[in-house]
C-alpha positions as CSV (number, residue, x, y, z in Angstrom):
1,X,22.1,4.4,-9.1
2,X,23.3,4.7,-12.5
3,X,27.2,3.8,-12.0
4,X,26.7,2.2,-8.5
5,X,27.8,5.2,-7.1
6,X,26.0,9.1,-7.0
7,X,23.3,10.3,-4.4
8,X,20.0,9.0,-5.3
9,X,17.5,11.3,-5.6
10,X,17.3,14.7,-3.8
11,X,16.1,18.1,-3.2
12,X,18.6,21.0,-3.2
13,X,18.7,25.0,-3.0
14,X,20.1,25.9,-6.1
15,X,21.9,29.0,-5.4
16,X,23.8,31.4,-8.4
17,X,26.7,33.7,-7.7
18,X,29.6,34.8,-9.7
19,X,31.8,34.6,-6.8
20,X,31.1,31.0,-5.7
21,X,30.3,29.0,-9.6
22,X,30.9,25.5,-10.0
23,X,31.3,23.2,-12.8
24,X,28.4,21.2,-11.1
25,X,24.8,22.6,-10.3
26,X,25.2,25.4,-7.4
27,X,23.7,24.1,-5.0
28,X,22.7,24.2,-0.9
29,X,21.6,20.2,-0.2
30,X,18.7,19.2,1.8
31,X,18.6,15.8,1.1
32,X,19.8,13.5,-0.8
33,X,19.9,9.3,-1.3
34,X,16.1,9.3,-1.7
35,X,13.9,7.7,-4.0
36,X,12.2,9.7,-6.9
37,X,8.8,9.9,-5.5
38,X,10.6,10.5,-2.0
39,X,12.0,13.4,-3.8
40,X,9.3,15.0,-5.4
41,X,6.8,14.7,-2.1
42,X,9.6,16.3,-0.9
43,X,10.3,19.2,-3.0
44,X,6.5,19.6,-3.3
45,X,5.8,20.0,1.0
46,X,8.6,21.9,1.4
47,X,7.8,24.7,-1.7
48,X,4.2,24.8,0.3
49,X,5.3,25.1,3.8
50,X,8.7,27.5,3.4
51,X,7.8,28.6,-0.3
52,X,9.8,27.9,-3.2
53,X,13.0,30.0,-2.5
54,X,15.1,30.7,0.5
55,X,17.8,32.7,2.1
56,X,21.3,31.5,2.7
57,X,23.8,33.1,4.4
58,X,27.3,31.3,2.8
59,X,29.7,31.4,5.5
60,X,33.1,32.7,4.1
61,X,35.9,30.4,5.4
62,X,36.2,27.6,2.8
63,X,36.2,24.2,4.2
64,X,37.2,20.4,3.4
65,X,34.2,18.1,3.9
66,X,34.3,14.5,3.7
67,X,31.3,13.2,2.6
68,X,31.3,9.9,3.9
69,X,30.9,11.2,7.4
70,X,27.9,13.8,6.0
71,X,25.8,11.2,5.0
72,X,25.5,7.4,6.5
73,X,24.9,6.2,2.6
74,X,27.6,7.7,1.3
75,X,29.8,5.0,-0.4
76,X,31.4,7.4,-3.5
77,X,34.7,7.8,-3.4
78,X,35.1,11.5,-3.8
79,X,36.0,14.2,-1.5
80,X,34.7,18.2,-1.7
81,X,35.4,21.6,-0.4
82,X,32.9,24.3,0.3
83,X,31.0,26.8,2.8
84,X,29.4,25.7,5.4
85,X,25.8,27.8,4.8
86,X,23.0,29.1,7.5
87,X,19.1,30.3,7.3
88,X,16.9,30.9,10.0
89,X,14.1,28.3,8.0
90,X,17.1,24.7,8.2
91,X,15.3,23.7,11.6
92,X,11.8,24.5,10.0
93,X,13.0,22.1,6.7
94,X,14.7,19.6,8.9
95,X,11.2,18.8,10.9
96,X,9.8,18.3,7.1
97,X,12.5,16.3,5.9
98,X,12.8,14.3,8.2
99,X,9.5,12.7,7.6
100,X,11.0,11.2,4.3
101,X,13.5,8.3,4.2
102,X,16.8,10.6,3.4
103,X,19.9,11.8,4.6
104,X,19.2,15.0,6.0
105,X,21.9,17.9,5.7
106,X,22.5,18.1,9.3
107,X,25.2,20.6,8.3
108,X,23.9,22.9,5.6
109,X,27.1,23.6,3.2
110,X,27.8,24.3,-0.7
111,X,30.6,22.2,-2.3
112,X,32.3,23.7,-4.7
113,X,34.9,21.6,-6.1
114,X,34.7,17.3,-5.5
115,X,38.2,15.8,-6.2
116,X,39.2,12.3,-5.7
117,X,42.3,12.4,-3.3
118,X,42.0,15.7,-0.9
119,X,45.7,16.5,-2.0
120,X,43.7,17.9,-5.4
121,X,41.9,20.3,-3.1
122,X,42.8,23.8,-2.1
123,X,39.5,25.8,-0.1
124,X,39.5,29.1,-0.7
125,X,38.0,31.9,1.7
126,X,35.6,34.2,0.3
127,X,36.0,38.1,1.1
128,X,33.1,38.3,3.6
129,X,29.7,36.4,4.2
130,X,27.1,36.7,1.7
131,X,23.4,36.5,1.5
132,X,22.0,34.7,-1.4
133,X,18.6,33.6,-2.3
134,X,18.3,30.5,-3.7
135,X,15.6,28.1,-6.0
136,X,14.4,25.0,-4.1
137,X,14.7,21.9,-6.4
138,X,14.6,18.0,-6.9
139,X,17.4,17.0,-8.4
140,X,18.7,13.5,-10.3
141,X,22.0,12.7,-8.6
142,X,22.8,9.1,-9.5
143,X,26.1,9.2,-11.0
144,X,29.1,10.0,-9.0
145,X,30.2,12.5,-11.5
146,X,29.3,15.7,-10.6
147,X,28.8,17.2,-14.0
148,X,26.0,14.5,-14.8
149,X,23.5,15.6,-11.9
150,X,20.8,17.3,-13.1
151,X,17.4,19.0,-12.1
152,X,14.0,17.1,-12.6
153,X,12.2,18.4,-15.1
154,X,8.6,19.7,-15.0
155,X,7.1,16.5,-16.7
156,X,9.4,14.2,-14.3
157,X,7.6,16.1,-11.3
């Protein structure tokens, strides 16, 4: 990782809304603290099994996650807030993932803010549930700065 910290290597559901925008990438995970290739073998079974986008439902009650207790890897030192997120395909994508060396998103969410200290944090609940589709995606998360992840390109893949 490139500062010690970050995610590794993943594959995400990018997912766009005006009501739910980030300063970071948008984003559903499915895995994360994977190698590159990992990732990409990845990203490539799961746009041929489930195809290459997917519905979420984002749940509306904003939440406070803390990530070390997401993902057994997890050493950063930032917290989050978010919606927890459903689609009838997760169990479907969780029997492909978990073929991969990864930390699976047992509990499919979207964080929207990451803060240091959870005293910085203040969840917000949306208006009702929503529907989105969403882009799956490898991404580059090796920095523990959200604003540095980024999407592999097409010559990366």
């Amino acid at each position: 990782m490139i500062d010690g910290y970050g995610y590794g290597y993943g594959v995400w559901i990018q997912i766009e809304h005006p009501e739910i925008s980030t300063k970071h990438i948008s984003h559903v995970t499915i895995a994360c603290f994977m190698q590159k290739k990992d990732a990409i073998e990845l990203y490539k079974e799961l746009i041929q099994e489930v195809g290459p986008s997917i519905c979420m439902e984002i749940v509306k009650k904003g939440h406070l996650f803390d990530n070390n207790t997401e993902y057994p890897e997890d050493k950063n030192d930032i917290i989050g807030w978010g919606y927890y997120c459903k689609s009838e395909l997760w169990e479907i994508i969780k029997d492909i993932s978990e073929k991969y060396r990864c930390n699976f998103s047992y509990y499919p969410h979207s964080s929207m803010e990451y803060k240091k200290y959870i005293c910085e944090l203040q969840p917000v609940d949306l208006e009702n549930d929503m529907k989105l589709y969403g882009k799956i995606i490898p991404v580059n998360i090796n920095n523990s700065d959200p604003k540095m992840w980024n999407i592999l390109s097409k010559l990366e893949i």
